[in-house]
N, C-alpha and C positions, 0 to 999 in steps of 0.2 A: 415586571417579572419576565425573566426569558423561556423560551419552549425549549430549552436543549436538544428534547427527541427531534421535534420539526425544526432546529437546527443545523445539526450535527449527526445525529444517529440514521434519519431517514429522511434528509431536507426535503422539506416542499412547502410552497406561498413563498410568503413574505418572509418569516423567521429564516426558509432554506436560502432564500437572498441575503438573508446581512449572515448567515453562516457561513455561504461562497465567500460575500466581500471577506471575512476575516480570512478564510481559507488562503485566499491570493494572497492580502498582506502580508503574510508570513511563510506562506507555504514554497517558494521557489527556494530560499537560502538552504532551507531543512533538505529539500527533495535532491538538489544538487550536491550536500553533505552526501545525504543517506545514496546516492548511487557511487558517489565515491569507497564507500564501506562495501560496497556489492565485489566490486576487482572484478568485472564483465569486461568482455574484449565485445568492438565494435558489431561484429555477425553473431551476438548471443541472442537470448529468450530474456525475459524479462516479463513480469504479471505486479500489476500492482492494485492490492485489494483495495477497497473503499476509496475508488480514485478520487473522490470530491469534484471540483472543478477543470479537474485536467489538470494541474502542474505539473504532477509526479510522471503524469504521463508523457506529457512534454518534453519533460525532461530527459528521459529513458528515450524516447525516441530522436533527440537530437544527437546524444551518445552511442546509441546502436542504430547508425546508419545504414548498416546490413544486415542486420537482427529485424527480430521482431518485438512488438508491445501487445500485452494482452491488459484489460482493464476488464472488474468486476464490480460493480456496486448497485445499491438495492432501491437508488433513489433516481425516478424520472427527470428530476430537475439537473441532478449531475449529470446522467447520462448526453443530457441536451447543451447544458453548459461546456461539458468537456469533449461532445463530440464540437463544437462550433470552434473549439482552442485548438482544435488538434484535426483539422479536416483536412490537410495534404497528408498525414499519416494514413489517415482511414483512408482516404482517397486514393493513396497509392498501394493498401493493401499490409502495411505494413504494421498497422495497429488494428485492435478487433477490441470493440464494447462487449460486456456482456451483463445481464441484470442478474442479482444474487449477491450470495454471501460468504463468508471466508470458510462459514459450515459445511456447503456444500457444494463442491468446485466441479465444475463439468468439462475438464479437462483429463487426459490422460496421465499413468503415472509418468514420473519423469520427462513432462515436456518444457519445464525452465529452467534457465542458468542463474536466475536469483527474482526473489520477491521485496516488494515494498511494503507497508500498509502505515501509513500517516493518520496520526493522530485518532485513529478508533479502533486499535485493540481492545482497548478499556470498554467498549461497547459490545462486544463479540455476547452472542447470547452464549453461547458454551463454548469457551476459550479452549481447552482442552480439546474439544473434536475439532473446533476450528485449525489448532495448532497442528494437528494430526493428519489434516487434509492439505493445507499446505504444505508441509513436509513430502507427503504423498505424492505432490506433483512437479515438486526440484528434486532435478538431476544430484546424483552423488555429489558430495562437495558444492553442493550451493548454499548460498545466505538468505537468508530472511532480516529484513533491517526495518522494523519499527519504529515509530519516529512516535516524538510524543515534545509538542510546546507548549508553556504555561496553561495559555488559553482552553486547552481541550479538555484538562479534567483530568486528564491520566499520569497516574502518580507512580512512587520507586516503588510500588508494592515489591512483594516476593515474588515475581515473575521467572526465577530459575528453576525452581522445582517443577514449573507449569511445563518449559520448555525440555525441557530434561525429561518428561513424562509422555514428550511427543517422539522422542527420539532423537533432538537437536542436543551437538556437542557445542564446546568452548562459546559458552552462553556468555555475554560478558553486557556492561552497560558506557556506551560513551558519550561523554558530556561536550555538549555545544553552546556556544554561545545562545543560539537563539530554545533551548532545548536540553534533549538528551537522546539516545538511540539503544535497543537493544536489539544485542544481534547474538543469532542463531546457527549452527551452521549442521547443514545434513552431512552424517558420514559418509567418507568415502568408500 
């Protein structure tokens, strides 16, 4: 029987270990997709909620070389996993951990050029404010690009009315080989 919470939702032990390993195995291709969907130029902002292991973070920081990365997630053991992935980012100041949730962002309004969140929207305790607060803190005309692979659980539900209700326009859903992504975009 798996723990999925102490997998995926809040990892920590053993279960948040074989939930990093699967994280990795899958998670570069997606993350690499989903910043392609973003259209960020090399000096933007960038926040990627429920970072897991560091990929997504990784990845955003290899791409905005003159930007910044901001990472939020609620679990000890990613914190630690993904600051050891990503320690010349942190190190040079250029990325910033923070612990929390997509509920409640401790950022200013309008301080990103696009967000991520991989494979755990489907877990958000109240998707709705969650969506609401990310919104709240992209810049006009940014995206929001959710990612979602077999493995996580999160399915085509009705996600457009959700998004529509935070205030995100041209809601749409794109399919990946490894995957699928919904993307959101704040008006301008």
């Amino acid at each position: 029987m798996f723990d999925i919470y102490r997998m995926f939702v809040k990892p920590e032990g053993k279960w948040g270990q074989r939930g990093a390993s699967m994280m990795v195995s899958l998670g570069d291709t997606m993350a690499i997709q989903a910043f392609e969907h973003l259209g960020l130029t090399p000096s933007d902002s960038a926040i990627e909620i429920g970072f897991g292991p560091g990929i997504g973070l990784q990845v955003l920081a290899n791409a905005l070389p003159e930007g910044t990365v901001t990472g939020i997630d609620p679990s000890d053991l990613m914190h630690k996993l993904a600051a050891e992935r990503n320690v010349k980012a942190i190190g040079s100041g250029r990325m910033a951990l923070f612990k929390g949730t997509a509920s409640n962002l401790p950022f200013d309004d309008n301080s990103f050029n696009g967000a991520l969140a991989m494979d755990n929207m489907h877990f958000w305790d109240h998707p709705l404010n969650a969506l609401k607060e990310v919104y709240r803190v992209l810049v006009p005309g940014a995206k929001l690009i959710c990612s979602f692979t077999p493995f996580s659980g999160g399915g085509r539900r009705d996600w457009s009315e959700l998004f529509a209700n935070a205030g995100f326009i041209d809601f749409k859903i794109s399919e990946h080989e490894k995957g699928f992504f919904i993307i959101g975009t704040v008006p301008k």
